[in-house]
TORPADO-843855 format. One line per field, with one value per residue (C-alpha): residue number from 1; x, y, z. Coordinates in steps of 0.2 Angstrom, whole numbers. Example, Ala and Ser with C-alpha at 12.3 -4.5 7.8 and 13.67 -1.06 7.14 Angstrom:
# TORPADO-843855
seq: c(1, 2)
px: c(62, 68)
py: c(-22, -5)
pz: c(39, 36)
//
This chain:
# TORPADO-843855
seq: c(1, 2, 3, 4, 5, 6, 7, 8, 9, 10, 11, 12, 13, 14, 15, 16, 17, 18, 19, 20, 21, 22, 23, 24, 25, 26, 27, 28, 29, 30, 31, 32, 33, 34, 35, 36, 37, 38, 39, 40, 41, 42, 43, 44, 45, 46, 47, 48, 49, 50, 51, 52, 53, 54, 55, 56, 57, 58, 59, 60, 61, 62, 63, 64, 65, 66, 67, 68, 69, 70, 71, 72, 73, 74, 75, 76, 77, 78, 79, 80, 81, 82, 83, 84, 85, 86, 87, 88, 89, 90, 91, 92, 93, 94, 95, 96, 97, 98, 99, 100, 101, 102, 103, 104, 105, 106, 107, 108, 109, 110, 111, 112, 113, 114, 115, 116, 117, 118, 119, 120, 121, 122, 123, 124, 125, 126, 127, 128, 129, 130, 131, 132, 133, 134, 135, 136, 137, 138, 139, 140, 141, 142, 143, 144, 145, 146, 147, 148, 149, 150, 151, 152, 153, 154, 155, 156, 157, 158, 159, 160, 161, 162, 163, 164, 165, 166, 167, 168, 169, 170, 171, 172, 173, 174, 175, 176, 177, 178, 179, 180, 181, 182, 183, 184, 185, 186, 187, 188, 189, 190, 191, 192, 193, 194, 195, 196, 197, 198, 199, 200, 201, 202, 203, 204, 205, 206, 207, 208, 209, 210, 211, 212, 213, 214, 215, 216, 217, 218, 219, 220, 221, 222, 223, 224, 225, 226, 227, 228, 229, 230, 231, 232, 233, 234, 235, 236, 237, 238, 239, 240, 241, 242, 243, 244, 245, 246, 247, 248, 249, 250, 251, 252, 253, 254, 255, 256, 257, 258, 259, 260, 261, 262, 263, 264, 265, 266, 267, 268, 269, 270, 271, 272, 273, 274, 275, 276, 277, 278, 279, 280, 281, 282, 283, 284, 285, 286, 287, 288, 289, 290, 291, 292, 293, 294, 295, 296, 297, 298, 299, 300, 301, 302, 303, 304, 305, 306, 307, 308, 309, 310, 311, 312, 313, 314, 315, 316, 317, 318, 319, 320, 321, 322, 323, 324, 325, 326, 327, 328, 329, 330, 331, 332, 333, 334, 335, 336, 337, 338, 339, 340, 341, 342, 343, 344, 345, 346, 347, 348, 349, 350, 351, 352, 353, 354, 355, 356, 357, 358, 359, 360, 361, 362, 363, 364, 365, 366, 367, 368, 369, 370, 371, 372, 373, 374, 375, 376, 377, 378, 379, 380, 381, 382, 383, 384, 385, 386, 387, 388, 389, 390, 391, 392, 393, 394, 395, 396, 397, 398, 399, 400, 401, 402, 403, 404, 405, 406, 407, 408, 409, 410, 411, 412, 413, 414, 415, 416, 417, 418, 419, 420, 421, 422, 423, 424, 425, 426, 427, 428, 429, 430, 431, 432, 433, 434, 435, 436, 437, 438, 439, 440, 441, 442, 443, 444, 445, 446, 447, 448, 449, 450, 451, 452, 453, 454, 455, 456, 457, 458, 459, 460, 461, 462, 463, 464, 465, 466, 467, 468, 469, 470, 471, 472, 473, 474, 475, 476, 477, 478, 479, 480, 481, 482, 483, 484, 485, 486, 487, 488, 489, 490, 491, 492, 493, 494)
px: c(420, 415, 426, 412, 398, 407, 391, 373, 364, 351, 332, 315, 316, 301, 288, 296, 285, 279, 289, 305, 304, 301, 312, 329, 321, 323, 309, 315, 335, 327, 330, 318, 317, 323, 340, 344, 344, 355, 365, 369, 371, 383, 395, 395, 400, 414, 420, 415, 435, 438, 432, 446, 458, 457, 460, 477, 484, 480, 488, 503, 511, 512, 512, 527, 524, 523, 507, 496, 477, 466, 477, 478, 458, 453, 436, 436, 443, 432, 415, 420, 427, 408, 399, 409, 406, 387, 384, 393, 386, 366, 373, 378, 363, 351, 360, 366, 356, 372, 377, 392, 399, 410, 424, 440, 452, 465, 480, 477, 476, 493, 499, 492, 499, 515, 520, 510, 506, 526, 529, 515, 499, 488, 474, 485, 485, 468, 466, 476, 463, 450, 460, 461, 441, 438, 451, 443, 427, 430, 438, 425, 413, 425, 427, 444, 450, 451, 467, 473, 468, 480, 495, 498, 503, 490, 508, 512, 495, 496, 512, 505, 493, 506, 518, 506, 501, 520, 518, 504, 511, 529, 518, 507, 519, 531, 516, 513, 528, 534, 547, 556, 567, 586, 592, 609, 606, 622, 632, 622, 622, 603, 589, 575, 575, 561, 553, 564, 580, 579, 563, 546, 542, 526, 508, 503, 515, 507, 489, 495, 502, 483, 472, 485, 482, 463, 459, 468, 459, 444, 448, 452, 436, 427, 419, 412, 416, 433, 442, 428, 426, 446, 447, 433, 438, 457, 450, 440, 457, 467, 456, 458, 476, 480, 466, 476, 492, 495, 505, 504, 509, 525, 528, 524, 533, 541, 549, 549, 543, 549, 533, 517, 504, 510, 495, 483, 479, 464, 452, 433, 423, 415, 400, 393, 388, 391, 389, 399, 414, 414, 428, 436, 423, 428, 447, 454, 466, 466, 482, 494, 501, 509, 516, 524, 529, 530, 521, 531, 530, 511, 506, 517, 507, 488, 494, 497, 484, 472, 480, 478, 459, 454, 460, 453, 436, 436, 442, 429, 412, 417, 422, 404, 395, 399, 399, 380, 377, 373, 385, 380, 389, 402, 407, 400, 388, 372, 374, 393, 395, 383, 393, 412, 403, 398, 414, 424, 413, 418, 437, 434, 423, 435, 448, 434, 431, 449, 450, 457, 449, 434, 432, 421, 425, 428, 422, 405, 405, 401, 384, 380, 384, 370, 358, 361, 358, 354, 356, 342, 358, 369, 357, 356, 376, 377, 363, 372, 388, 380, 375, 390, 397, 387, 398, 414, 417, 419, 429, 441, 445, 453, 472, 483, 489, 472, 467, 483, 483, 469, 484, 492, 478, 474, 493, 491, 474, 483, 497, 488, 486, 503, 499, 492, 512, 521, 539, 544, 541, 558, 552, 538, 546, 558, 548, 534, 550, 556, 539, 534, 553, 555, 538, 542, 560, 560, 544, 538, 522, 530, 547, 541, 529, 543, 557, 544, 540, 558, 563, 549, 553, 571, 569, 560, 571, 586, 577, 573, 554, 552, 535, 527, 528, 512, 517, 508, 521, 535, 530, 527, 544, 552, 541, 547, 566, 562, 557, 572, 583, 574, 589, 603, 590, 584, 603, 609, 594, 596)
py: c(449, 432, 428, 413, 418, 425, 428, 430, 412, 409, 412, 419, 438, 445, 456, 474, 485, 502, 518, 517, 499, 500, 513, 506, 486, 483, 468, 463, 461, 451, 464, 474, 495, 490, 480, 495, 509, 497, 492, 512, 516, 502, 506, 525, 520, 509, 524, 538, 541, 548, 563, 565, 554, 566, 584, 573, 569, 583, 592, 582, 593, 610, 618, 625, 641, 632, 635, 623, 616, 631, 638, 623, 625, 607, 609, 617, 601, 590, 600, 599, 578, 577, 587, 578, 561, 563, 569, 556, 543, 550, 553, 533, 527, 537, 536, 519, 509, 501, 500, 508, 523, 536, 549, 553, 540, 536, 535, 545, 560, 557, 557, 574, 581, 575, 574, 584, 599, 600, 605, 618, 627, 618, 626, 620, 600, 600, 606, 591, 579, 589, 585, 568, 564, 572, 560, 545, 551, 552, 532, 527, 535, 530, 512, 514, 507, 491, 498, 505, 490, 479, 494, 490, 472, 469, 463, 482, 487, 478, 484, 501, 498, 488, 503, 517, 505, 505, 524, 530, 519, 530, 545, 538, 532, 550, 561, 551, 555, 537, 538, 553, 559, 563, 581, 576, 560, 562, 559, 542, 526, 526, 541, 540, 532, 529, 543, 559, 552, 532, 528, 534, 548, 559, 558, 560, 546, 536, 539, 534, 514, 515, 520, 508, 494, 500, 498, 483, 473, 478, 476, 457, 455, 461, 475, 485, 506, 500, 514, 528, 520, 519, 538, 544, 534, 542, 558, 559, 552, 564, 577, 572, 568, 587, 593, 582, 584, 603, 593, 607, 610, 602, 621, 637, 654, 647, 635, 616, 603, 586, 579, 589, 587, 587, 592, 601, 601, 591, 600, 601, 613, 628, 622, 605, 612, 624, 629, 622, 632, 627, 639, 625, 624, 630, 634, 624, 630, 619, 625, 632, 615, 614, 631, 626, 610, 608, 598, 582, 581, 586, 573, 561, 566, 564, 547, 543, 547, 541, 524, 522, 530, 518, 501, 503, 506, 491, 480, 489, 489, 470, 466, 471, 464, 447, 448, 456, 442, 455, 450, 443, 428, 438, 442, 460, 470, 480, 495, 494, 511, 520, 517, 520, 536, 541, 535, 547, 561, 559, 562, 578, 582, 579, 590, 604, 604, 603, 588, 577, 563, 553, 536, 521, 511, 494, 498, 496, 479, 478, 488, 474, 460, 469, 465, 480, 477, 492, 512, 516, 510, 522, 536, 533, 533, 550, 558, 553, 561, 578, 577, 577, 594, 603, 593, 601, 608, 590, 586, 599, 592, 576, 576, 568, 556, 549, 547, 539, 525, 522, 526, 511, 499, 506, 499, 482, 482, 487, 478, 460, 462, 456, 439, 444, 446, 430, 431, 417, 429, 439, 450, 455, 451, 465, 480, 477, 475, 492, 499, 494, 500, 514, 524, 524, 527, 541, 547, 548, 538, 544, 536, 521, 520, 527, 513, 500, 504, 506, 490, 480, 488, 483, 466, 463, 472, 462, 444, 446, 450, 469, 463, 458, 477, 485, 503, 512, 508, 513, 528, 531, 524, 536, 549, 541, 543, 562, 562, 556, 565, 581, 592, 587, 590, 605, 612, 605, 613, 631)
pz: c(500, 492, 478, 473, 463, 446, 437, 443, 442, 428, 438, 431, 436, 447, 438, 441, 451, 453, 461, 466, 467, 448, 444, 455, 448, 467, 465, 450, 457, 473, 486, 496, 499, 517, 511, 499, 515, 526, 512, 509, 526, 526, 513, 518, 535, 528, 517, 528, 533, 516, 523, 534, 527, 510, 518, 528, 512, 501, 518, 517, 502, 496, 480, 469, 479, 497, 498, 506, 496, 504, 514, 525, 528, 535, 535, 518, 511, 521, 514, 496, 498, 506, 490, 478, 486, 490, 472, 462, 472, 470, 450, 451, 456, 448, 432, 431, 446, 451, 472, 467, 478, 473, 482, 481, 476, 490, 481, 467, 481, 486, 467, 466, 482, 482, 464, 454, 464, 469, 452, 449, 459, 466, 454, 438, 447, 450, 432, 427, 435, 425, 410, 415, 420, 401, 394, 402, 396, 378, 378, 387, 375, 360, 364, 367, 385, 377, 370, 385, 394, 384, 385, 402, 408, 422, 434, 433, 437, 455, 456, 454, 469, 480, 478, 483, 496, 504, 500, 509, 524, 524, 526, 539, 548, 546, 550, 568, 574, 572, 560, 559, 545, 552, 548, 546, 537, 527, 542, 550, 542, 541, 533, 545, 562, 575, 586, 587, 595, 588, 601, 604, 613, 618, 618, 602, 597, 610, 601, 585, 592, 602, 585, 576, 586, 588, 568, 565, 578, 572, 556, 560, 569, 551, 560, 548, 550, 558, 550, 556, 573, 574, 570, 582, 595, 595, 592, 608, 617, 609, 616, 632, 634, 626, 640, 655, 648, 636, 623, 614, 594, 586, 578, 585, 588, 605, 594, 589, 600, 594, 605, 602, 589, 571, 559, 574, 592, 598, 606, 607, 594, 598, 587, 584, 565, 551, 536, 524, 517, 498, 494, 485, 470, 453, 456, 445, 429, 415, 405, 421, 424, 404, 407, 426, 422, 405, 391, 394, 412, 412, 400, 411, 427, 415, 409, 427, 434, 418, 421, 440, 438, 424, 427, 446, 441, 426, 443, 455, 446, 440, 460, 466, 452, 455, 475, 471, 457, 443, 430, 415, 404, 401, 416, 413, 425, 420, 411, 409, 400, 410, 425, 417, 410, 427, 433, 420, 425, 444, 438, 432, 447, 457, 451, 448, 466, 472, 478, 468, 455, 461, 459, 461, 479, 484, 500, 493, 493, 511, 507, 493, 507, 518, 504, 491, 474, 465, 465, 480, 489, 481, 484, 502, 504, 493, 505, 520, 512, 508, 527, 535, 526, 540, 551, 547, 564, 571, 558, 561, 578, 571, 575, 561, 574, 576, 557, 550, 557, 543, 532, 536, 537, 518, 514, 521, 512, 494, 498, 498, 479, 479, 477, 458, 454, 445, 455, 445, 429, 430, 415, 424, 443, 442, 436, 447, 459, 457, 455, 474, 481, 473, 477, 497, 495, 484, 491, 472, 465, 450, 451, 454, 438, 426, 433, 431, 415, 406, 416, 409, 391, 395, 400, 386, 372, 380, 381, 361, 364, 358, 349, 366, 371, 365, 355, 369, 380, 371, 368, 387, 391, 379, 389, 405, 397, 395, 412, 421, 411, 412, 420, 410, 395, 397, 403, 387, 377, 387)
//
């Protein structure tokens, strides 16, 4: 993505025509009907993994109950991250007129699933990203997120992303095969080792280091769809290295097998489509979560999630504008509130359909680099997303150890926003520090946010500089505070 051209350059517009042209201002922006298609078949085939990188992660966690999201029904998942996305993004364009695509946000997903739905059903988290959508709504609507905006040092925000980025990584890496956790840590000097036995071993593992090195060779030859042409590619090998070889499961009634197939066992469908099953619409609870898990640590987990949601779309929207040239002096793109309105709507859509909050993508700046400038674009990525729910059966056949490799590529890709970190700055430096560590080594996005935030409250109590904390930020680290010490408190209480 070109990080020149800030603003779009001062030029007599053309004379807006009739149609569609007139109604998207395709003439008027300099594109052509033509550049808007390939420009939303583009950024749908850059973003297309979603639909089977989402059912993975939200597949990665259970419930308080052990239960997993649909009963652990892939193609479930996969149907309603296709509705959602393909929705939003025709709402987007139509709304907005904006080459801006929507789905579910990757790692906001793995907040949900591994440290929101832990602690309550997975109806009472997804209600929580209802809550959340609404909440960004009303500051958009409001005028607020300036406000929130300045809460949050912007260090801490990268940090966020940079540490969700390591996260995702740990949990690709754990659910090929590749590291494995070590049942009796407590006697070995060292948590997790590689492979089963400290080396790699099996077929599936063998897939993973082949899709690994598959995606990021093609991501370093900018090939666009690297992640979807990674994750077919495996898939297919999968299927025949479980034909040649009867791998077989890593669990089933004989036992465990240290080498078989983690998540499913490859194999070819019975049928090439399907109806999609949309079970997953509407089962949401709005007000379960504050009974599970309490008021403190539900208005933690909405905070969380509000703040990760908003500040990625403010950087989003802006990121796209200015590689399409449609920001104006200001560095603001075209109908700025329609598009954070439609943004706040996907959140709560997300969680309405179960799978988790929807958000505006990056990825969609390879559409606007194909020539997209306005919503047609969006349109035709949303179309093709509501197409691929009657896909679900090939979906389904996608073995974890073929789509995570995409896990890792995402954490290299989040974790170059490191570089927006001062190091110099210890004030700063050392909460964005233990931000990063702390969210894969306590397998918590959520541990990592509260240790960031009460060290940078901390560091600035302790230097003399309380006044340069922004009130909204003490009263989340007195929140965070709570949180820690939510044992000892509620023993002490009971």
């Amino acid at each position: 993505m070109s990080e020149n051209n800030p603003q779009q350059t001062t030029r007599t517009a053309p004379a807006r025509g009739r149609g569609v042209d007139g109604f998207f201002r395709i003439t008027e922006r300099g594109s052509t009907v033509e550049r808007e298609v390939r420009g939303g078949v583009v950024t749908f085939l850059t973003m297309a993994y979603i639909v089977v990188l989402n059912p993975i992660i939200l597949l990665g966690g259970t419930d308080m109950n052990g239960e997993l999201l649909a009963g652990g029904d892939f193609a479930a998942i996969s149907a309603a991250t296709a509705l959602a996305a393909g929705v939003l993004t025709i709402l987007m364009g139509v709304v907005a007129n904006y080459p801006l695509a929507l789905a579910t946000g990757l790692g906001l997903n793995a907040f949900v699933t591994f440290s929101i739905a832990s602690q309550m059903t997975w109806a009472d988290a997804m209600g929580l990203v209802v809550i959340e959508g609404l909440i960004i709504l009303v500051l958009v609507l409001t005028g607020f997120r300036e406000a929130v905006f300045r809460a949050v040092p912007a260090a801490l925000k990268v940090a966020i992303s940079v540490g969700i980025g390591l996260f995702l990584t740990i949990i690709g890496l754990v659910d090929a095969g590749f590291v494995r956790r070590i049942p009796d840590a407590a006697e070995t000097t060292v948590p997790v080792q590689l492979g089963p036995a400290g080396q790699l071993a099996g077929w599936p593992v063998l897939v993973f280091c082949l899709g690994l090195a598959l995606v990021f060779s093609l991501y370093a030859l900018r090939v666009r769809g690297a992640i979807l042409i990674s994750i077919l590619t495996m898939t297919v090998v999968a299927i025949v290295v479980e034909r040649v070889a009867q791998v077989g499961p890593a669990f089933s009634e004989a036992g465990y097998n240290p080498t078989g197939w983690g998540l499913k066992v490859p194999a070819l469908p019975d049928e090439l489509i399907a109806l999609p099953d949309l079970q997953l619409i509407g089962e949401f609870n709005l007000l379960g979560s504050w009974e599970n898990a309490g008021i403190v640590v539900a208005a933690l987990f909405v905070f969380t999630l509000l703040l990760a949601d908003f500040f990625d779309t403010l950087g989003t929207m802006t990121a796209v504008g200015a590689e399409a040239g449609l920001l104006d002096e200001e560095g603001n793109p075209p109908n700025t509130k329609r598009i954070l309105v439609v943004d706040s709507v996907a959140a709560a859509v997300g969680g309405a359909a179960s799978v988790s909050s929807n958000t505006s993508y990056i990825e969609s700046a390879s559409g606007v680099a194909e020539g997209a400038r306005t919503g047609l674009a969006s349109v035709v990525t949303g179309l093709l997303f509501l197409l691929t729910m009657f896909f679900s059966p090939l979906v389904n056949t996608i073995p974890s150890e073929a789509a995570v490799p995409a896990l890792v590529l995402v954490g290299f890709l989040m974790m170059q926003q490191v570089r927006g970190i001062d190091w110099n700055d210890l004030e700063i430096a050392i909460p964005a520090f233990l931000t990063i560590v702390l969210m894969p080594f306590t397998y918590s996005i959520t541990v990592g946010i509260g240790a960031g935030f009460l060290a940078f409250v901390l560091l600035k109590l302790v230097r003399g500089k309380p006044g340069a904390v922004h009130p909204l930020m003490w009263v989340v680290a007195g929140l965070f505070v709570i949180y820690f010490a939510i044992n000892p408190i509620t023993a002490w209480l009971t």
